[in-house]
MINU-219746 format. One line per field, with one value per atom (N, C-alpha, C): x, y, z; residue in one letter; atom name. Coordinates in pm, 1 decimal. Layout:
REM residues N
east = c(X,...)
north = c(Y,...)
up = c(Z,...)
residu = c(a,...)
atome = c(CA,...)
//
This chain:
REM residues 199
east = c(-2413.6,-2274.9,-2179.5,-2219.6,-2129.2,-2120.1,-2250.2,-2241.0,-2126.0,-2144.3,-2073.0,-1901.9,-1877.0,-1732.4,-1669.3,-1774.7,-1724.8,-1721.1,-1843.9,-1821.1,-1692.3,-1621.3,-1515.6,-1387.4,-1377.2,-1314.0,-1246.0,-1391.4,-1328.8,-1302.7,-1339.0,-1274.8,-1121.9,-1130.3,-958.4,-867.4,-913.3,-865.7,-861.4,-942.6,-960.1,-833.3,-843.4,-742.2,-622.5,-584.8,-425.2,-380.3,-469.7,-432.2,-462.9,-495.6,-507.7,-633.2,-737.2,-844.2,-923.9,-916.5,-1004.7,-965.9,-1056.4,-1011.3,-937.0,-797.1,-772.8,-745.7,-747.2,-754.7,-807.8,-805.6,-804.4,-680.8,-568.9,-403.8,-493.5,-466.7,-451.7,-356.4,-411.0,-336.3,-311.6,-196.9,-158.4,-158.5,-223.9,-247.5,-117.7,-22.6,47.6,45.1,79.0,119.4,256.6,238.8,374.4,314.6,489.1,497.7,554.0,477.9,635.8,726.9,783.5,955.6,997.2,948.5,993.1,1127.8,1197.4,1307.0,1273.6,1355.7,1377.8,1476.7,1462.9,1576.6,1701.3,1826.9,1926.2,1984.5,1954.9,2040.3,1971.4,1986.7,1938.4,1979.9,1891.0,1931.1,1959.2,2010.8,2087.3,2001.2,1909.1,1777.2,1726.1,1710.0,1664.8,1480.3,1419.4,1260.8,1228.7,1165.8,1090.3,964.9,895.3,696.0,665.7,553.5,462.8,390.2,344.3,260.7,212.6,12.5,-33.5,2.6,-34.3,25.5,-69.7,-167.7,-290.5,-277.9,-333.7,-314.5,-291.9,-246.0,-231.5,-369.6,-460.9,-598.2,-557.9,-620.0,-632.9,-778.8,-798.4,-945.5,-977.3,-1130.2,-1152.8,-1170.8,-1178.2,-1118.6,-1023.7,-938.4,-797.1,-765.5,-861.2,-862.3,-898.6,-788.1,-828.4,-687.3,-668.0,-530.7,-482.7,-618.2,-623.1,-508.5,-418.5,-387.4,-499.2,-466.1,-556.0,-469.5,-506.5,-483.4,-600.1,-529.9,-591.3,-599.3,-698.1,-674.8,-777.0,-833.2,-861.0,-946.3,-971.7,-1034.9,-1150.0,-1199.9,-1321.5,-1291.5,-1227.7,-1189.6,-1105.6,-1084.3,-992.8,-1014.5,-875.3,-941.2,-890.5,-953.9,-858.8,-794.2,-661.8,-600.5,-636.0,-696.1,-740.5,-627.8,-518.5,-414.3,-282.9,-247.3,-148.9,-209.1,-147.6,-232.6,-126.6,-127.8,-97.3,-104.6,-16.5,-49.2,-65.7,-23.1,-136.8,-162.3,-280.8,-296.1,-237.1,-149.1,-88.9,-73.9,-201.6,-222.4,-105.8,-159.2,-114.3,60.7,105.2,250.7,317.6,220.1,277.9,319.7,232.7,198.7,396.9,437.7,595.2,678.2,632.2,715.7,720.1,576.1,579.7,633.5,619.4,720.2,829.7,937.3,1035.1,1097.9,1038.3,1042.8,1067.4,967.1,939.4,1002.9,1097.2,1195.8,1325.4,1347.1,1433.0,1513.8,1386.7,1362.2,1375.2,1321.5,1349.9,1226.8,1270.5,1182.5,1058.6,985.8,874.8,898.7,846.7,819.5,656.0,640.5,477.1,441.0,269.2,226.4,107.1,27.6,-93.2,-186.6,-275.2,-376.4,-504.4,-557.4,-627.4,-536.1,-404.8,-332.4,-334.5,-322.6,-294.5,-198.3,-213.2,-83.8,-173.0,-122.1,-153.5,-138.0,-223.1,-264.9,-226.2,-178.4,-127.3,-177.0,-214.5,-320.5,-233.4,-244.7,-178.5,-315.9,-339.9,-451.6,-349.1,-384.5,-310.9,-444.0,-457.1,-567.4,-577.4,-424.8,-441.8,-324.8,-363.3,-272.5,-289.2,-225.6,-255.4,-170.1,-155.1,-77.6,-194.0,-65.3,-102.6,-111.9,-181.8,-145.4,-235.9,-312.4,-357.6,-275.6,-145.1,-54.4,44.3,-24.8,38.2,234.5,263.4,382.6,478.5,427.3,459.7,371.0,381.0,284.6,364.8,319.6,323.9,311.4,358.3,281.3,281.6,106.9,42.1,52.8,102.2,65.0,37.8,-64.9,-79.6,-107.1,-26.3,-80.5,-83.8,-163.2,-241.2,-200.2,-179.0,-81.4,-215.9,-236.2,-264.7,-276.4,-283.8,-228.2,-351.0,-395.6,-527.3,-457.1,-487.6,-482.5,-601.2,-593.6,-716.1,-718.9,-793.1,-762.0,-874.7,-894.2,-1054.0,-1153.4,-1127.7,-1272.8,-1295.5,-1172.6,-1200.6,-1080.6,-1123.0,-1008.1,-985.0,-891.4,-795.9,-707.9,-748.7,-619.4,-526.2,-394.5,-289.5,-239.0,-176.7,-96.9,-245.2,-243.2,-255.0,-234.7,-149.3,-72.4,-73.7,-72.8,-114.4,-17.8,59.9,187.6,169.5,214.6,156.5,288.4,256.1,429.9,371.0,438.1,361.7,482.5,535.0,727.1,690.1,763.9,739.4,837.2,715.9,792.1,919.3,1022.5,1146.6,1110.4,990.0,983.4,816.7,745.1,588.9,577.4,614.2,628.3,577.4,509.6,468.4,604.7,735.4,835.7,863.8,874.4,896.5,803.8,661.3,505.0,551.8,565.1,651.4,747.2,847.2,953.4,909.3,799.5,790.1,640.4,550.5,520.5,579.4,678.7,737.3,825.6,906.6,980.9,846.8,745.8,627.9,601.2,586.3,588.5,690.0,817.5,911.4,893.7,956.4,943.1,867.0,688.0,595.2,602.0,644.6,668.8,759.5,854.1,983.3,971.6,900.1,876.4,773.2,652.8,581.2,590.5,671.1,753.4,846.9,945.6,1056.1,929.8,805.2,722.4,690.0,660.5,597.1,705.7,859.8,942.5,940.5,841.5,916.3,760.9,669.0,530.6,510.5,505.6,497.4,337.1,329.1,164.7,203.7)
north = c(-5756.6,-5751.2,-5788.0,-5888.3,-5931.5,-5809.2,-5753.8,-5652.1,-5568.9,-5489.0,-5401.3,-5445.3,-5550.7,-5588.0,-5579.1,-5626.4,-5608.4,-5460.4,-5345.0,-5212.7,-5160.7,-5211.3,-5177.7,-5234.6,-5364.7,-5376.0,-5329.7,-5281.3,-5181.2,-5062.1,-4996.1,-4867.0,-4870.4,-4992.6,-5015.7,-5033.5,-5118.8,-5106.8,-5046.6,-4935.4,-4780.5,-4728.1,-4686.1,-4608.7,-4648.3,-4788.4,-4858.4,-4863.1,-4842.7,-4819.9,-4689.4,-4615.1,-4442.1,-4503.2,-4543.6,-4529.6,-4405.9,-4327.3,-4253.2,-4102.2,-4059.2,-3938.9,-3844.8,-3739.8,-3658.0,-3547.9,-3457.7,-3335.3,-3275.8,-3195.9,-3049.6,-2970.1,-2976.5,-2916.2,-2760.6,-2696.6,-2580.8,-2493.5,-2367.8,-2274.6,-2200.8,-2125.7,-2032.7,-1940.1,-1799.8,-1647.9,-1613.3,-1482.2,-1424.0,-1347.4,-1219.5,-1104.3,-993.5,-910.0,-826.4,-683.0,-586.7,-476.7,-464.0,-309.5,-222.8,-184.7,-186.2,-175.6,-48.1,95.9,230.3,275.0,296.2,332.5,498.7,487.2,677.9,716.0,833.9,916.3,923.6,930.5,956.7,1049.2,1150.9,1276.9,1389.4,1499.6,1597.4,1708.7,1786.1,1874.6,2033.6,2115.9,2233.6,2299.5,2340.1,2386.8,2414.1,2519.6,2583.5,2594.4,2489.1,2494.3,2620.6,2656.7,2771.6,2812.2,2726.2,2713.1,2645.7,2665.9,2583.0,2501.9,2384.8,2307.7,2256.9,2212.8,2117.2,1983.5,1809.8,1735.7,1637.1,1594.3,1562.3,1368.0,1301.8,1159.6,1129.6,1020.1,1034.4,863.4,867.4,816.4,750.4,609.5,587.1,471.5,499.9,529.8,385.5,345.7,222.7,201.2,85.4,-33.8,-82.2,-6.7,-69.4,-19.5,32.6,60.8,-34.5,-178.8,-280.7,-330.6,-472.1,-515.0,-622.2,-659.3,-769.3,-750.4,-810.2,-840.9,-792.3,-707.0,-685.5,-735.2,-780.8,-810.1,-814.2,-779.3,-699.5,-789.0,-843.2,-989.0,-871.1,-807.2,-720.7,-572.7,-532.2,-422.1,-375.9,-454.8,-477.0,-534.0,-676.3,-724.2,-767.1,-751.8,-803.1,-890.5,-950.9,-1061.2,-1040.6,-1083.7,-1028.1,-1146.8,-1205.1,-1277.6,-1252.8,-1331.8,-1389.8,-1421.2,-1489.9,-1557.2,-1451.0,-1341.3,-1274.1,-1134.0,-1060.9,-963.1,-865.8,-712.9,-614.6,-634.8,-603.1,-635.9,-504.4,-399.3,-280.3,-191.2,-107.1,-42.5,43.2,19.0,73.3,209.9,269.2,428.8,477.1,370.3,384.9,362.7,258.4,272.6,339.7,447.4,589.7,737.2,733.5,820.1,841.0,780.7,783.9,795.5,756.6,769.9,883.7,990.4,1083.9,1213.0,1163.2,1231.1,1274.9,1144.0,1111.0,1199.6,1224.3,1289.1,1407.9,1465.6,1605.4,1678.5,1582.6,1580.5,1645.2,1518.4,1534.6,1616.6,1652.5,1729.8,1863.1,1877.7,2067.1,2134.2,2239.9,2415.0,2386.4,2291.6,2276.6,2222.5,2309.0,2233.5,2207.8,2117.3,2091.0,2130.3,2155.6,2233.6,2164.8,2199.2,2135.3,2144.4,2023.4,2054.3,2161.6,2283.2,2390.0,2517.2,2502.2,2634.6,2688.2,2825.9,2905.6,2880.0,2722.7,2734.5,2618.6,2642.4,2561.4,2404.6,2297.4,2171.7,2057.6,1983.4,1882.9,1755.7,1702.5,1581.9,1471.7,1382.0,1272.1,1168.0,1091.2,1024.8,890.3,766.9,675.5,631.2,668.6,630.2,479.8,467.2,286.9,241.6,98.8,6.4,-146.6,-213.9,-297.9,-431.7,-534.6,-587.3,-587.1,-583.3,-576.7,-694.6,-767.7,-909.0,-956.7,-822.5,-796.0,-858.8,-850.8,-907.4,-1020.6,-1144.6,-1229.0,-1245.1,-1201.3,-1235.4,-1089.7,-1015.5,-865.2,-844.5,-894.8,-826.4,-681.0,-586.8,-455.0,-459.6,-369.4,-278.0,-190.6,-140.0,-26.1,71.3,171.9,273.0,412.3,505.4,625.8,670.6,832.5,897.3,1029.5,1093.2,1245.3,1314.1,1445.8,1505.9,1654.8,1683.4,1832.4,1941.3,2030.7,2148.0,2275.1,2269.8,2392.2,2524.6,2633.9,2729.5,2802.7,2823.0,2890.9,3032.6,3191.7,3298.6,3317.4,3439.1,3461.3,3393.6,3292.5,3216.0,3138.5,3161.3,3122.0,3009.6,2918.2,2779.9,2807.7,2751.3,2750.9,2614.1,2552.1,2438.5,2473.9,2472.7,2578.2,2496.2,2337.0,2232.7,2122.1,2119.1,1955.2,1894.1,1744.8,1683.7,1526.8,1460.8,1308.2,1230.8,1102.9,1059.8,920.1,873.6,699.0,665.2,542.6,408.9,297.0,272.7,45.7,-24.0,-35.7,-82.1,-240.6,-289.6,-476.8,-529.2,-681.4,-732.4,-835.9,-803.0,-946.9,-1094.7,-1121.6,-1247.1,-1235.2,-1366.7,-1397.7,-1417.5,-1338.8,-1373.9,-1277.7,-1301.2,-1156.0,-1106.8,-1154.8,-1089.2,-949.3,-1027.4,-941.0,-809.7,-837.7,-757.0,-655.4,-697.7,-594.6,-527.2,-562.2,-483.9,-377.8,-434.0,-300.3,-217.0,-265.5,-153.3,-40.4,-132.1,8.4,94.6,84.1,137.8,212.3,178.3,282.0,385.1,362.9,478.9,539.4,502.4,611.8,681.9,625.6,733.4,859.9,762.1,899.6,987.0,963.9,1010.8,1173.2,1077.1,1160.7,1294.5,1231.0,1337.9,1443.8,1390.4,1495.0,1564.9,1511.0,1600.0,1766.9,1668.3,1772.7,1935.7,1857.0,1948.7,2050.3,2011.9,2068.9,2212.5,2182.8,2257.6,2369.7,2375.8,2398.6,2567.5,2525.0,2604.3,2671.4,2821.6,2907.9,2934.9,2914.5,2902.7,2961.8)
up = c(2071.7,2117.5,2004.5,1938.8,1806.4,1732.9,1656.0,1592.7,1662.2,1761.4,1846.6,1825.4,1841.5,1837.1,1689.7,1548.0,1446.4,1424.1,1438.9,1387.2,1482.3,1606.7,1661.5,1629.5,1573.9,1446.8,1330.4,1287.8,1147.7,1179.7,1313.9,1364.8,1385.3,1402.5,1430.1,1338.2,1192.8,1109.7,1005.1,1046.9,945.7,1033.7,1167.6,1206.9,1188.7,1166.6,1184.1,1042.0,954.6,798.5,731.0,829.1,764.4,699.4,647.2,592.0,613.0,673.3,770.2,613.6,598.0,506.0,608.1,554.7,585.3,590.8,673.9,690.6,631.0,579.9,459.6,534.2,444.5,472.4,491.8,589.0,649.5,563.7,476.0,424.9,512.3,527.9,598.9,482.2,576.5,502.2,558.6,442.2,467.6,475.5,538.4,556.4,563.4,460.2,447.8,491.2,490.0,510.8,376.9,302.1,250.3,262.8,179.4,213.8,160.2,181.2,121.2,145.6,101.5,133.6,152.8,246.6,325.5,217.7,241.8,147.5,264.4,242.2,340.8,332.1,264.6,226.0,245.6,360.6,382.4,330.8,239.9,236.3,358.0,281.7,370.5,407.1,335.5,345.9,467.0,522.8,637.0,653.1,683.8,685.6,716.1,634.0,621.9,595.4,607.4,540.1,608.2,683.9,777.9,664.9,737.5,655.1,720.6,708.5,770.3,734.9,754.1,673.7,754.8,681.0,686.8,644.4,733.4,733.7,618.7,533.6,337.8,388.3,265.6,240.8,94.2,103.3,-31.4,-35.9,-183.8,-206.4,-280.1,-250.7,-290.8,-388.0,-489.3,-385.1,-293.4,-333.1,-282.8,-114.7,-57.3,56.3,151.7,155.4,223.7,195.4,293.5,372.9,210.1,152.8,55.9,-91.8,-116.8,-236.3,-379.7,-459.4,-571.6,-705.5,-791.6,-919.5,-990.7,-1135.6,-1217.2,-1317.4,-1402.5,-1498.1,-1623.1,-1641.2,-1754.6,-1736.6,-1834.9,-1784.3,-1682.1,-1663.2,-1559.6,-1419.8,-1422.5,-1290.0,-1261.2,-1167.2,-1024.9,-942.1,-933.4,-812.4,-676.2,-561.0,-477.3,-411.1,-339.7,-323.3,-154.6,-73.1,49.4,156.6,56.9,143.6,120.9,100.5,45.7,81.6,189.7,230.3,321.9,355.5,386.8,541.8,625.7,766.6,823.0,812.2,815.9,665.5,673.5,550.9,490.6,347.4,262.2,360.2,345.0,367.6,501.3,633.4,727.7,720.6,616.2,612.5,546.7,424.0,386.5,454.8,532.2,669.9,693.9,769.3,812.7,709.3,584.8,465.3,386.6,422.5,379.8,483.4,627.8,712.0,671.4,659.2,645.1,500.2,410.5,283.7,302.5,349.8,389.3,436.3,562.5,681.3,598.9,537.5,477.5,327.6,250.1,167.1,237.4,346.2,386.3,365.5,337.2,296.2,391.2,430.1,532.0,657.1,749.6,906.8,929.3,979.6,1011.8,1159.0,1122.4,1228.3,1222.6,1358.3,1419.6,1310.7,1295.2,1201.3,1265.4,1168.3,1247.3,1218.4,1225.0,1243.4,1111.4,1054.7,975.3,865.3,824.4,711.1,608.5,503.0,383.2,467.7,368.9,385.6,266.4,332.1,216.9,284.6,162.3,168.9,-2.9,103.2,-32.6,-44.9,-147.7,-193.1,-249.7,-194.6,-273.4,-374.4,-520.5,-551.4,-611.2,-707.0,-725.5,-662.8,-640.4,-616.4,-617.3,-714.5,-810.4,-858.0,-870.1,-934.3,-1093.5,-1201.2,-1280.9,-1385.2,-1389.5,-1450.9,-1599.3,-1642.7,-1764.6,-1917.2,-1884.6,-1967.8,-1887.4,-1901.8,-1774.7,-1819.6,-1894.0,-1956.7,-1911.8,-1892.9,-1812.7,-1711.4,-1600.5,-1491.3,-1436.5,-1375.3,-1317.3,-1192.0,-1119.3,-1018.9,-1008.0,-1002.6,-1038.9,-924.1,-924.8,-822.1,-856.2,-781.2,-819.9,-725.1,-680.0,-585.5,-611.3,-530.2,-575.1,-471.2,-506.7,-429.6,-424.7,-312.3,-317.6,-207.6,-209.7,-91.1,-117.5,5.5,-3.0,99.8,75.3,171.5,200.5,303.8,365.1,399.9,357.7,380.6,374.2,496.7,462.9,449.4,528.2,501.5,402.4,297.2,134.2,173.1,68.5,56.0,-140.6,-127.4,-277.5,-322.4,-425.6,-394.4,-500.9,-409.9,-529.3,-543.5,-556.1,-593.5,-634.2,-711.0,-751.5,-868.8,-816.5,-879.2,-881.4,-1029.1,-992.8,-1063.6,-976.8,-1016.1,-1039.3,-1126.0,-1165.9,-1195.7,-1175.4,-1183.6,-1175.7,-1316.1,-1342.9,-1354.6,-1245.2,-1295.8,-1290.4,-1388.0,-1438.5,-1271.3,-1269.4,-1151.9,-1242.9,-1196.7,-1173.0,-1209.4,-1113.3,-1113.7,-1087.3,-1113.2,-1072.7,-989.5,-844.9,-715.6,-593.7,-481.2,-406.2,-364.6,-352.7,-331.4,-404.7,-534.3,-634.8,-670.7,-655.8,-598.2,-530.3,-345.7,-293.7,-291.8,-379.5,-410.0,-521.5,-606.4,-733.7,-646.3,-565.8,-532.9,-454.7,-416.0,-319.4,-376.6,-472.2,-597.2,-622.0,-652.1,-692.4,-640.1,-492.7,-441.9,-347.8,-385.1,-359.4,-492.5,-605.8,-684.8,-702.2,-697.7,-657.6,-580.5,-451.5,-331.2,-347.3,-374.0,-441.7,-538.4,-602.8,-726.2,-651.9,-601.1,-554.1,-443.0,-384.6,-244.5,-323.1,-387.7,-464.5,-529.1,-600.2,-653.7,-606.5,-456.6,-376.0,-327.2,-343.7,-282.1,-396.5,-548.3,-636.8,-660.1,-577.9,-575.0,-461.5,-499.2,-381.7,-402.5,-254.5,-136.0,4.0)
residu = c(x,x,x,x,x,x,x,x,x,x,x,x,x,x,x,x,x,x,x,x,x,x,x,x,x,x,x,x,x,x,x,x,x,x,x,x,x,x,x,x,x,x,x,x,x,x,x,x,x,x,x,x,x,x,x,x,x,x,x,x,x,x,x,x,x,x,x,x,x,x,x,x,x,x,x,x,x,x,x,x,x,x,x,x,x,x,x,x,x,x,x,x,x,x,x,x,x,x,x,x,x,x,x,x,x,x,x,x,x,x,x,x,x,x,x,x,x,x,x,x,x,x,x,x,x,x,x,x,x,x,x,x,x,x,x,x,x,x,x,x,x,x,x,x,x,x,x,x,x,x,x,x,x,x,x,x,x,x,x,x,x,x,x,x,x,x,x,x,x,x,x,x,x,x,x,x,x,x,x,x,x,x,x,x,x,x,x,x,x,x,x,x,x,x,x,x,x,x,x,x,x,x,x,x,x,x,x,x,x,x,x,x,x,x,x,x,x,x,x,x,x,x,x,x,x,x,x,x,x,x,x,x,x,x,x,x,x,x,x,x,x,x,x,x,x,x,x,x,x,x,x,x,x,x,x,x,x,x,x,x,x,x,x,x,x,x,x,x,x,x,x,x,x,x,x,x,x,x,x,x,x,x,x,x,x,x,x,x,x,x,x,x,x,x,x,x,x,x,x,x,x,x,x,x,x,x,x,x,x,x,x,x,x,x,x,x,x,x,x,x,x,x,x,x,x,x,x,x,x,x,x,x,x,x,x,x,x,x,x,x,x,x,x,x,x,x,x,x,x,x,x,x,x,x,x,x,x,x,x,x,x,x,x,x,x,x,x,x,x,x,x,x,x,x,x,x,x,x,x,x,x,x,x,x,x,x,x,x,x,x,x,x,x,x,x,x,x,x,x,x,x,x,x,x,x,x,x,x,x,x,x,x,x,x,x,x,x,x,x,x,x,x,x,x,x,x,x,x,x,x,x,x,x,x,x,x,x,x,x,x,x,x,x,x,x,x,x,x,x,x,x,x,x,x,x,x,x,x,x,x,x,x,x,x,x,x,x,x,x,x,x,x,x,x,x,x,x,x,x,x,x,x,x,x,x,x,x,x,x,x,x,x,x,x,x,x,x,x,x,x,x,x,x,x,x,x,x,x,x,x,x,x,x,x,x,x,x,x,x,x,x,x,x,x,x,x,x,x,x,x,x,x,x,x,x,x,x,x,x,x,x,x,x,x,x,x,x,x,x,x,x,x,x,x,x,x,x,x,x,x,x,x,x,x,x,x,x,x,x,x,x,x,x,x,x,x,x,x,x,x,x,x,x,x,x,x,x,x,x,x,x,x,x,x,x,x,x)
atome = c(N,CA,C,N,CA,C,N,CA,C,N,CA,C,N,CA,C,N,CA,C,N,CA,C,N,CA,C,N,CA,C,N,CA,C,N,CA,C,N,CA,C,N,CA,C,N,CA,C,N,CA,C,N,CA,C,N,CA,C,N,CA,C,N,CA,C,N,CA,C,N,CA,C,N,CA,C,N,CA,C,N,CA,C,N,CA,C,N,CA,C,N,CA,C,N,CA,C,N,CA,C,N,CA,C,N,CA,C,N,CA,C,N,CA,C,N,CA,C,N,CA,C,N,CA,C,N,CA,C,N,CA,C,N,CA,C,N,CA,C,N,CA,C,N,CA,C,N,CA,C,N,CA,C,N,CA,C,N,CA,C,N,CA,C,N,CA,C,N,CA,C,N,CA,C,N,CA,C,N,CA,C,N,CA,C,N,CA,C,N,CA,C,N,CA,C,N,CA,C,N,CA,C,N,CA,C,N,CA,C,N,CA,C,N,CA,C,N,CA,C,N,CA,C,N,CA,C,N,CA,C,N,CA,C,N,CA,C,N,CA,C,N,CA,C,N,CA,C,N,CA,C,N,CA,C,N,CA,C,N,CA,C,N,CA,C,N,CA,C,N,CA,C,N,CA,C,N,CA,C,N,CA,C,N,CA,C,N,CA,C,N,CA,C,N,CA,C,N,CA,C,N,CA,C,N,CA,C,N,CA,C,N,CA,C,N,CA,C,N,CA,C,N,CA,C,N,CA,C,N,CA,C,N,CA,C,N,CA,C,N,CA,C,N,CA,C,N,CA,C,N,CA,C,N,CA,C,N,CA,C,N,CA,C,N,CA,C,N,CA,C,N,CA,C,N,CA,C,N,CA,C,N,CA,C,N,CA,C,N,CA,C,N,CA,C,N,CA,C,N,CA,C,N,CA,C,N,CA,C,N,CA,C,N,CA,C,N,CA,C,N,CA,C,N,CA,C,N,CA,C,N,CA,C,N,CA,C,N,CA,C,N,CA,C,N,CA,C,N,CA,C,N,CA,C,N,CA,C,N,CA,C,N,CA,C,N,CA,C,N,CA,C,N,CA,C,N,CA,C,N,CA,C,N,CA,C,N,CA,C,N,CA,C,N,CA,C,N,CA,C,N,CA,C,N,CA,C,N,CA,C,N,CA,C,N,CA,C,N,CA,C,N,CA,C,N,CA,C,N,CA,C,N,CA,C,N,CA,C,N,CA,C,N,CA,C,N,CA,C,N,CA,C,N,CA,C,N,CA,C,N,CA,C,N,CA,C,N,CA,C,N,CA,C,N,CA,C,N,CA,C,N,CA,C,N,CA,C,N,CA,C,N,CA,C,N,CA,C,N,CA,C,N,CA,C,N,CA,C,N,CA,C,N,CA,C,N,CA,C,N,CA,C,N,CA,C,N,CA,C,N,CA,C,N,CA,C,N,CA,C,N,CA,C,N,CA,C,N,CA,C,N,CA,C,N,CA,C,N,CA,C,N,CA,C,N,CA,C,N,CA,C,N,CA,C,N,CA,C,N,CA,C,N,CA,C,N,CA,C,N,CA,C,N,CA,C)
//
C-alpha cells in the first residue's frame, strides 16, 4: 500500500509539473488548387471544325496529388505535406474547355464520331530547385490531334510546349502561381496552333 501511494505520488507530480513528455506537434498537410486563368476574350470566329477532345493525361511520375521537386539530375523529392487536392490533369480538363471555347474555329463532339481527336499530355511538372538560388516551375505539355479515315489513323498535329518561369519568392504560393503561368502560356500557345493546321 505504501509503495502504491508513493508511485501515485509521482503520477501526480509528473502531471502538475508537465514532466510527462509531449506530444509530437501534429503537422497539418496542405492542399491547393491551380489557379489558370481563362482567357476573357472571344473571338468572332464562327466554330466551324468538329473536334473530339479527349480527357488531357499526364504521365509519370508526376501523375500523383504529391508536390515534386527537383534537387539534380537524377532526383526528386516528393513533399508529403504540400500537395494537389485534385489531379493537375483533372484541373486542366475545364481549362482546356474553356480555351477552345473561347478561341473558336472548333465545336466538340462525342468521342467515337467522325472528326479528328485532340489529346493533351501534361508530361512534366516540377518545381525546379536544381539551382536553389533560382528555383523554376517546370511545365510541359504535348499537344496532338489524330484523324481517322478509312480505317487508317494519322497524327497531323504534334506539338510540345515547355515553360520554367523563376518563382518570386521560396514559397508554395509563389510554386502555384508559376505553375499556372506555365500552363496558360502552354495552353495558349497550343490552342492558337491548333487554329493555325488544317485536318
Amino acid at each position: 500500500m505504501k509503495y502504491f501511494k508513493l508511485i501515485l505520488l509521482g503520477i501526480i507530480c509528473l502531471t502538475i509539473t508537465g514532466c510527462f513528455p509531449k506530444a509530437a506537434k501534429y503537422v497539418i498537410k496542405k492542399q491547393y488548387l491551380l489557379n489558370i486563368p481563362t482567357l476573357s476574350t472571344r473571338h468572332n470566329t464562327q466554330p466551324t471544325r468538329a473536334l473530339q477532345v479527349s480527357s488531357v493525361t499526364i504521365a509519370a511520375p508526376f501523375n500523383q496529388n504529391y508536390f515534386l521537386y527537383r534537387i539534380n539530375s537524377t532526383q526528386y523529392l516528393v513533399d508529403y505535406y504540400n500537395s494537389f487536392l485534385a489531379l493537375p490533369a483533372r484541373q486542366m480538363d475545364s481549362a482546356l474547355a474553356n480555351y477552345l471555347k473561347i478561341i473558336g474555329h472548333f465545336y466538340p463532339v462525342a468521342p467515337g464520331e467522325a472528326a479528328p481527336r485532340l489529346q493533351v499530355d501534361i508530361t512534366e511538372l516540377y518545381a525546379d530547385y536544381r539551382n536553389r538560388n533560382y528555383p523554376k516551375a517546370v511545365v510541359t505539355l504535348h499537344f496532338t490531334v489524330t484523324t481517322f479515315n478509312d480505317n487508317n489513323t494519322a497524327i497531323v498535329f504534334d506539338k510540345t510546349l515547355h515553360s520554367a518561369i523563376p518563382l518570386e519568392a521560396k514559397d508554395t504560393t509563389s510554386l502555384l502561381a508559376a505553375w499556372s503561368k506555365g500552363l496558360q502560356i502552354d495552353l495558349t500557345a497550343g490552342v492558337r496552333s491548333l487554329t493555325r493546321i488544317k485536318f
